[in-house]
C-alpha positions in Angstrom: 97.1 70.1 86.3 95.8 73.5 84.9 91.9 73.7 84.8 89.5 76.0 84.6 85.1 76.9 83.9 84.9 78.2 80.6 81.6 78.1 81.5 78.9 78.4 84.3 75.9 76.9 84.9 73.2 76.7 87.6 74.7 75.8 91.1 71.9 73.6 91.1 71.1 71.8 87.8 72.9 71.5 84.6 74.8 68.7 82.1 78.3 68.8 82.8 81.5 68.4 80.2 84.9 68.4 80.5 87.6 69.4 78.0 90.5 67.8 78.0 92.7 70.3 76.2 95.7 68.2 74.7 97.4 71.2 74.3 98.9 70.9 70.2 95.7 72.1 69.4 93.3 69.7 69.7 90.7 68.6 72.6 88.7 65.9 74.0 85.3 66.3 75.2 83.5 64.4 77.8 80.1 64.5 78.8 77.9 63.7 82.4 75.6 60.7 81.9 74.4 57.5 83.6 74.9 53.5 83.2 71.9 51.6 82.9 71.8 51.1 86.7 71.4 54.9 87.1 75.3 54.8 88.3 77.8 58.7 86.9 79.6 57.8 84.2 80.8 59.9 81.4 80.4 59.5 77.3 83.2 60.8 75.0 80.8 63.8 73.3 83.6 64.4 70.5 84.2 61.1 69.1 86.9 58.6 69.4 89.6 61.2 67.8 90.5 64.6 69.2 89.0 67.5 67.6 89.9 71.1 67.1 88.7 74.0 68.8 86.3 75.0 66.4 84.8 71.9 67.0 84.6 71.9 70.7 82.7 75.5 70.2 80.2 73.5 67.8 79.6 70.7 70.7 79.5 73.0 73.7 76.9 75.7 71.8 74.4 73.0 70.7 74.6 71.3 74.3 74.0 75.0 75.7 71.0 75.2 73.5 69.8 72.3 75.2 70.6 72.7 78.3 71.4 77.1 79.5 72.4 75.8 82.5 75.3 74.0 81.4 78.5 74.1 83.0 82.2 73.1 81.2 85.3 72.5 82.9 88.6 72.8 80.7 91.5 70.4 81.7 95.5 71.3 80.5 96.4 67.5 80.5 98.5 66.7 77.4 99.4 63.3 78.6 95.8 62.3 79.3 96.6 61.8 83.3 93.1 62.9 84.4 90.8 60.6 85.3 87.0 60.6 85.2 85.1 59.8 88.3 83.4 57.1 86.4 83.3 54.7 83.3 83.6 55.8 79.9 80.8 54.8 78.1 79.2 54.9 74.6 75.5 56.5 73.8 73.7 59.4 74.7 73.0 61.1 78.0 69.1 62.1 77.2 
């Protein structure tokens, strides 16, 4: 499946998200945190719905105000085949 940076972080540091673009025009956003045991895991940063783009612009400029070094990887996957390299859980990563 199609993906892509849309943008670049440090090579070193950084909060990751991912973008799952369902491609009708609206996304999903994912962000890098930890479990309570310290274990990757990953919390839906957009909510339980898909949002639009403009949207997606609003979550990835405030998290880039946070954090310069952040990187974001866009996905193409309209039938939601990706899978995360860890849980999906609720809360925040800071």
């Amino acid at each position: 499946m199609p993906a892509v940076v849309i943008r670049r972080g440090d090579a070193d540091a950084g909060q990751v998200m991912i973008v799952r673009n369902l491609l009708d025009g609206t996304f999903e956003v994912f962000a890098r945190t930890f479990t309570l045991n310290g274990d990757p895991a990953w919390r839906p940063a957009s909510g339980e719905n898909p949002v639009d783009g403009e949207a997606v612009r609003s979550l990835i400029d405030r998290e880039a105000r946070f954090d310069p070094d952040l990187w974001v990887i866009e996905i193409e996957d309209r039938d939601r085949k990706y899978e995360l390299d860890g849980p999906l859980v609720e809360g925040r990563s800071r």
